[in-house]
C-alpha positions in Angstrom: 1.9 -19.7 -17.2 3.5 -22.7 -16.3 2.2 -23.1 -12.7 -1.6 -23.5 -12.2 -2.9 -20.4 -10.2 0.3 -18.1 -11.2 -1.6 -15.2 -13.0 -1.6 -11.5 -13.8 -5.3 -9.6 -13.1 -5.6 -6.2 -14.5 -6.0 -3.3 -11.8 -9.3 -1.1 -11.9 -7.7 2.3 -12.4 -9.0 6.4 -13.2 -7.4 8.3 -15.2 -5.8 11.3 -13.1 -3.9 13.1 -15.9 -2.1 12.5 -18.9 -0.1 9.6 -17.5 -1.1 9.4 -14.0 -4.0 7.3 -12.2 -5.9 6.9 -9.2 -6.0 3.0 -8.3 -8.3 2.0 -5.4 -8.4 -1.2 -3.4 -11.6 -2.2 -1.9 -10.1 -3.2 1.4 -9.9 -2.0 4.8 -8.0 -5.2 5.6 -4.2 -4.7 6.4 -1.4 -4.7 3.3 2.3 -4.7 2.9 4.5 -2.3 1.2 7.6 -3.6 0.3 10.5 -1.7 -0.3 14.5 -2.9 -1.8 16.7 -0.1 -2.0 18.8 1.0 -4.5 21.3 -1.3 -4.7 21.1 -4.9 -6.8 18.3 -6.8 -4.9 17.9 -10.3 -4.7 17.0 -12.9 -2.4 18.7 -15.6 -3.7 16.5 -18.5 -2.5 12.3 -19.2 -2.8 10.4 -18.1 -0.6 7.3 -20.2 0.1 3.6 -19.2 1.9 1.6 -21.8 3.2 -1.1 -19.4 4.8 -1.0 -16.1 2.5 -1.4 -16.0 -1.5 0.7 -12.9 -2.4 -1.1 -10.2 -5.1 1.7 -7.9 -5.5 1.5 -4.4 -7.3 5.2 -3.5 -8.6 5.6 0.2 -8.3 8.7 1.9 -10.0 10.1 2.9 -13.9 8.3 1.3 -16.4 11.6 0.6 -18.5 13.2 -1.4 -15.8 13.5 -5.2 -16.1 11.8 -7.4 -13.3 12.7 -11.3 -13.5 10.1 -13.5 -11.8 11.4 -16.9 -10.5 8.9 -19.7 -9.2 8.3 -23.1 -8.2 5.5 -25.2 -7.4 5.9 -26.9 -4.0 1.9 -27.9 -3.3 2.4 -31.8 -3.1 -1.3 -32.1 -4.8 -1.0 -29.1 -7.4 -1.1 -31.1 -11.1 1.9 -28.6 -11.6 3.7 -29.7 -8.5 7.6 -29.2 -9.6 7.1 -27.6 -12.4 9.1 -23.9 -12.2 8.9 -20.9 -14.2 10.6 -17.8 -15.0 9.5 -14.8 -16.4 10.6 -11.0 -17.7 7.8 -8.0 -17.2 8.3 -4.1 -15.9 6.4 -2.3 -13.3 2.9 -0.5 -13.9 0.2 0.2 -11.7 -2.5 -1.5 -14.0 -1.5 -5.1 -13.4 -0.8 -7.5 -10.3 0.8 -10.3 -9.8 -1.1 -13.4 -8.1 1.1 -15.7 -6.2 -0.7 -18.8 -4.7 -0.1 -19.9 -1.6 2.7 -22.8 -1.7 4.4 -21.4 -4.7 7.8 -20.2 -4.5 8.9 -16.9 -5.9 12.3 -15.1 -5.9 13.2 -12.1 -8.6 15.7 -9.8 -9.9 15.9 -6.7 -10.8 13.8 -5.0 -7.9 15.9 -2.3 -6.5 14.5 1.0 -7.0 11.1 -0.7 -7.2 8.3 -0.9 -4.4 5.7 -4.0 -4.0 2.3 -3.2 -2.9 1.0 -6.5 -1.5 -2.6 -6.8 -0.8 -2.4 -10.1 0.1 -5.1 -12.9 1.3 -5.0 -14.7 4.1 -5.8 -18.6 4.6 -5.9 -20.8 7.7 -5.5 -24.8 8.2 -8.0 -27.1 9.0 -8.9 -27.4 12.9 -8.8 -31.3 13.0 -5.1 -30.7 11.2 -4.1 -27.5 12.9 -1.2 -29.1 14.9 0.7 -31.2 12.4 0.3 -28.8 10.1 3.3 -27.1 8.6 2.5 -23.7 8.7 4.0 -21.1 11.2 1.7 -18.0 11.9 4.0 -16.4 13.5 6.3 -16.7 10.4 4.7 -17.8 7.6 7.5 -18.5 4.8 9.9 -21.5 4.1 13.1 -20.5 2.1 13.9 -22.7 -0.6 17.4 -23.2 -2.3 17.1 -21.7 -5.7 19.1 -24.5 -7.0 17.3 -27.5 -5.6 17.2 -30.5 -7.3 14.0 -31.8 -8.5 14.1 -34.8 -6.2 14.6 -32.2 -2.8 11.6 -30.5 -3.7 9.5 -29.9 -0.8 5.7 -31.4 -0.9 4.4 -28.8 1.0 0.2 -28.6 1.7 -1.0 -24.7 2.0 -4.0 -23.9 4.0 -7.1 -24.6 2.2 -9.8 -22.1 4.3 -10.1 -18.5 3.8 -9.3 -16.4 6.4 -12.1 -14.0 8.2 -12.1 -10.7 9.3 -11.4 -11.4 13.0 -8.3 -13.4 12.1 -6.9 -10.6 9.9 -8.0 -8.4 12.9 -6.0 -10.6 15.2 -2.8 -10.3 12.9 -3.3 -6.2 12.8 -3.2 -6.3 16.8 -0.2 -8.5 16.4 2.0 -6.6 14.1 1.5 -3.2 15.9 2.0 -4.8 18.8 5.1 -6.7 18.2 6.7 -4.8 15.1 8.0 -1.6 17.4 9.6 -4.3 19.5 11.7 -6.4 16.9 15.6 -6.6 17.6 16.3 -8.2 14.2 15.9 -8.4 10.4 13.2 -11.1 8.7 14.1 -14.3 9.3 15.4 -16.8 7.2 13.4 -20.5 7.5 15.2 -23.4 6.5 14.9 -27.1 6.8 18.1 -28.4 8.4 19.5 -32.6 8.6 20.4 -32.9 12.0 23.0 -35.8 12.6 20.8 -38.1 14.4 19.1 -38.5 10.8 16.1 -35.8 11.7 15.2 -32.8 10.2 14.0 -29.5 11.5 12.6 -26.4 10.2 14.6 -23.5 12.2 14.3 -19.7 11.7 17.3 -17.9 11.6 17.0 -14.3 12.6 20.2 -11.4 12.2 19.9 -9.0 14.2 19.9 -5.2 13.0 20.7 -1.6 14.8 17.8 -0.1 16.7 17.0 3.1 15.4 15.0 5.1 17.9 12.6 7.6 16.1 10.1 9.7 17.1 6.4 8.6 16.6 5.5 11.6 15.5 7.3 15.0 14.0 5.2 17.8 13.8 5.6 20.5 10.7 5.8 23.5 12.0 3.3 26.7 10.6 -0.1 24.6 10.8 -1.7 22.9 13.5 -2.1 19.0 13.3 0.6 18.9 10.3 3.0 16.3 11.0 4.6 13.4 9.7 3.7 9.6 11.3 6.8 7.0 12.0 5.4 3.9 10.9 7.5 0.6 12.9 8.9 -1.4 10.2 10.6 -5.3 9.6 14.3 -4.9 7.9 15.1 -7.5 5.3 18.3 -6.7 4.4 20.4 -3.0 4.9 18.3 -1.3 2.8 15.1 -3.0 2.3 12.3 -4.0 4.7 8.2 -4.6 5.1 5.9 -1.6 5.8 2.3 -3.0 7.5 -0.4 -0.8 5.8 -2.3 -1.3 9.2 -5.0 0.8 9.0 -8.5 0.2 8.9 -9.6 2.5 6.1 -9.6 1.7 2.6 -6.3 2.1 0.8 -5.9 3.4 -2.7 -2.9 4.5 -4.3 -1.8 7.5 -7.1 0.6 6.6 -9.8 1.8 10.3 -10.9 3.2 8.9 -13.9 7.2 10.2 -15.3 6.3 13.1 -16.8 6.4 16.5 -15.0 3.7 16.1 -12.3 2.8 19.4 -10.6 -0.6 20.7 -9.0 -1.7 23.8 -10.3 -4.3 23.8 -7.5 -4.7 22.9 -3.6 -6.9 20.0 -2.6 -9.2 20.5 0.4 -11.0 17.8 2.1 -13.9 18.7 4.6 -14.4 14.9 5.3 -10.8 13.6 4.8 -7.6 13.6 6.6 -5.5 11.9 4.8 -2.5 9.5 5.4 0.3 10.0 2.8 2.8 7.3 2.1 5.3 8.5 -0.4 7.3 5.7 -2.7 9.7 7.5 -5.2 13.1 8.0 -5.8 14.7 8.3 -2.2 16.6 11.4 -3.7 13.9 12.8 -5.4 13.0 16.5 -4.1 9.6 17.0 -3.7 8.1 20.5 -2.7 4.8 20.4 -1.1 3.1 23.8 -0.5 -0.4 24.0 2.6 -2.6 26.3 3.5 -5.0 26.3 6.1 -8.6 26.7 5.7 -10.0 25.5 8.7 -12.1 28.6 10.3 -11.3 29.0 14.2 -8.0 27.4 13.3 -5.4 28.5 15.4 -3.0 28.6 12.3 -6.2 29.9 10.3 -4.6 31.6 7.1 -1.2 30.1 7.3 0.6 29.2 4.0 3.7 27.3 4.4 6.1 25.5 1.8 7.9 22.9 2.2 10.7 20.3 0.9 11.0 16.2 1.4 12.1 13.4 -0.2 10.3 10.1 -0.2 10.4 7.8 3.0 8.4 4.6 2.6 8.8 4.5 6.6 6.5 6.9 7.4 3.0 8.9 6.4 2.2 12.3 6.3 -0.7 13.1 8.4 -3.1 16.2 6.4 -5.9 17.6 8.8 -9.0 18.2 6.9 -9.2 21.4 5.8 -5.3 21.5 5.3 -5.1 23.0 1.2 -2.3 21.0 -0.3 -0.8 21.2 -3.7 2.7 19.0 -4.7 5.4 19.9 -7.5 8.0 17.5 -8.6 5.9 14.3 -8.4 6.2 12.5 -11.0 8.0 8.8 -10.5 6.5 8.9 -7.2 3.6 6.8 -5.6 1.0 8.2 -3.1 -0.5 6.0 -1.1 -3.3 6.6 0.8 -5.8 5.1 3.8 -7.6 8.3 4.9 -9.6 8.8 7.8 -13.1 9.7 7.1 -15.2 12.6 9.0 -18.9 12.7 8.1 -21.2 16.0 7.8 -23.9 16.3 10.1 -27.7 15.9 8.3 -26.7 15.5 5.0 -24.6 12.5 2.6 -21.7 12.7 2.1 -19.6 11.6 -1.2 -16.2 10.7 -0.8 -15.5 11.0 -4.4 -16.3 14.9 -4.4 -15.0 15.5 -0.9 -12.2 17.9 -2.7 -12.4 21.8 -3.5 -9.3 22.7 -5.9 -8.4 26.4 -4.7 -5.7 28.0 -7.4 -2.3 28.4 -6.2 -2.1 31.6 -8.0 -5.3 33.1 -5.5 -3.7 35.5 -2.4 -7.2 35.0 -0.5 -7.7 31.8 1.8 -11.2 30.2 2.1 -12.9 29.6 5.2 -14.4 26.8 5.7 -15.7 24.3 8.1 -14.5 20.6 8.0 -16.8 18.1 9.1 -16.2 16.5 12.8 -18.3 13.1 13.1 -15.8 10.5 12.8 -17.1 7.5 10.3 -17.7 4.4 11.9 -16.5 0.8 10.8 -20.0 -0.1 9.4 -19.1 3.4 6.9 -16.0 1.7 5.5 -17.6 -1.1 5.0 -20.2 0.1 3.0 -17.8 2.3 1.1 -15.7 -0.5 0.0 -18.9 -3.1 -0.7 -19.9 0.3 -3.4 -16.6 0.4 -4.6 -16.6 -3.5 -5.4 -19.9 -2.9 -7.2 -17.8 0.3 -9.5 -15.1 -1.9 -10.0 -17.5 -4.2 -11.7 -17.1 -2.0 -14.7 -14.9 -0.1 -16.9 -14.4 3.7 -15.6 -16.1 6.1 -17.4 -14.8 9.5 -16.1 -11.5 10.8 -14.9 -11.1 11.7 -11.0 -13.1 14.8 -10.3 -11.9 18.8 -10.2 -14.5 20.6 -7.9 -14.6 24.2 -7.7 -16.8 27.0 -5.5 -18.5 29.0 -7.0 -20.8 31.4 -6.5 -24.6 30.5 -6.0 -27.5 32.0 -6.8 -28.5 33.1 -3.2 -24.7 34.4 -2.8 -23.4 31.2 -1.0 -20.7 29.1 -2.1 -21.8 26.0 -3.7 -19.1 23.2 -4.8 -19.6 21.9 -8.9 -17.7 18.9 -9.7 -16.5 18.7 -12.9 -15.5 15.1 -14.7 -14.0 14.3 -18.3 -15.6 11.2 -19.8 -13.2 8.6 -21.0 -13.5 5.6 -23.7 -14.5 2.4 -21.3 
């Protein structure tokens, strides 16, 4: 590419089906999902980090045109002015790095979703206060016709952030995201008449929607959807904060017919479901419940929704789910973890697939210890040291059987693929 740093990085990815793939991120840090509506999106103007490269995972149909604008605004970057502009389509295999002090605008989003795992980056102390970042909003908007002359030098924060400042901007944006009165604002640099100029954030402000924090699902205890608070952009796009602290992975079902022919049941995982789609997709989503001593023990419930990037569904362990109608949609997940008691557990075989077509209802016992940080951790340091190779099986199916005392034992059952 034109701009030095600007770059595309393949995505580590299992297969999940004929079209469809499991994509994890080795991350408990916080993300961004970014969602534009259905109508033509554009913003019209650069917009400019000085403290966050952007690594941005376009999620929608893989026929539909994406136009990437940039410009190079780092005042020592041996690119500095150069700008660029590029044509690709969406697919979960890729992502798109943006450094820090590089402007980018595109076209052609609506319809599409933007995962951004982004990275974080702080000034120097000795420079902190004339610096020109803003952490309370970090972008400067740039006029997407500005001459070459008004290009801003700009100088983008050089250290990498740690894990107590991402930490610190978690507690921030639940804190202060539920309380917004307006959209995301607009940063401009302004010529005032007395021959200064000033950076000022303009901020529009939007309706106040009061929703529930949480809606339960009737049929099955602990079922219920999560309101997640959210930043508008415009009147029908916004910011999502993937806030929390477990690591996030995401499902691309692929466009062709995508139905489960089996429920999933975790014993160690609750799980978190975002759904990105079609916002008039209908998606039918049938549970039972496993859990023995339930109070909704033997429950089997069905039920329609359509995709809401604004909230998660919340899945006891235990909770049998199987979806129809999914393909075109995104799953994303950050699942809580509950660990056995005496024995290891394995995350990737924490699933039994129980056929829709069986009447009888398993009882079982989901696990209860709730994983600590220092778990996570270690989860996503083994998944860095996976990622380090090509995959070499498909996600897992894992089925009871019976054993040869008469107990149930679980098999798990994986298709080799061509690394």
């Amino acid at each position: 590419m034109n701009i030095d740093g600007l770059k595309w990085v393949d995505r580590w990815r299992v297969e999940n089906g004929p079209d469809s793939y499991v994509v994890p991120f080795p991350r408990i840090r916080p993300a961004q999902l970014v969602f534009h509506g259905t109508s033509s999106f554009s913003y019209s103007q650069y917009g400019v980090h000085l403290g966050q490269d952007d690594i941005l995972t376009f999620l929608g149909p893989s026929t539909q045109k994406v136009i990437g604008h940039f410009i190079d605004c780092r005042k020592d970057s041996p690119t500095f002015g150069k700008k660029d502009d590029f044509t690709f389509y969406p697919t979960s295999g890729k992502s798109l790095v943006i450094p820090r002090g590089v402007g980018h605008d595109f076209e052609g989003l609506e319809n599409i979703y933007t995962l951004n795992t982004y990275d974080l980056y702080l000034p120097d102390p000795a420079e902190w206060t004339d610096s020109d970042w803003q952490p309370k909003s970090d972008v400067i908007n740039v006029p997407s016709d500005v001459p070459e002359a008004e290009i801003p030098q700009l100088t983008p924060n050089p250290f990498p952030a740690g894990d107590k400042w991402y930490q610190l901007v978690n507690i921030q944006q639940q804190a202060m995201i539920p309380l917004l009165s307006h959209e995301y604002p607009v940063t401009k640099e302004v010529d005032f008449a007395n021959g200064e100029r000033h950076r000022i954030s303009l901020l529009k402000r939007k309706d106040t929607v009061v929703r529930p924090e949480r809606e339960p699902i009737d049929g099955i205890e602990g079922l219920e959807w999560v309101n997640i608070p959210y930043v508008s952009s415009g009147p029908e796009s916004g910011f999502v904060p993937l806030s929390e602290n477990h690591p996030l992975y995401f499902i691309d079902h692929g466009e062709t017919e995508y139905t489960h022919d089996a429920f999933g049941i975790h014993l160690g995982q609750e799980d978190h479901l975002l759904f990105a789609g079609p916002l008039d997709q209908v998606v039918n989503i049938e549970f039972i419940d496993t859990r023995e001593g339930s109070d909704t023990y033997g429950s089997r419930i069905s039920y329609d929704f359509s995709p809401d990037p604004t909230r998660y569904l919340k899945i006891p362990a235990g909770v049998g789910h199987a979806l129809s109608n999914l393909q075109n949609v995104y799953t994303i997940n950050r699942p809580k973890t509950y660990l056995p008691e005496g024995r290891e557990y394995k995350p990737g075989n924490d699933v039994i697939d129980w056929p829709r077509a069986c009447k009888d209802i398993p009882k079982l016992q989901p696990y209860t210890l709730e994983a600590p940080v220092s778990y996570y951790q270690r989860q996503i340091s083994d998944q860095s040291k996976l990622q380090a190779q090509p995959p070499k099986h498909t996600t897992p199916a894992v089925m009871l059987i019976d054993g040869p005392d008469g107990k149930k034992i679980r098999v798990a059952l994986r298709k080799k693929v061509d690394s």
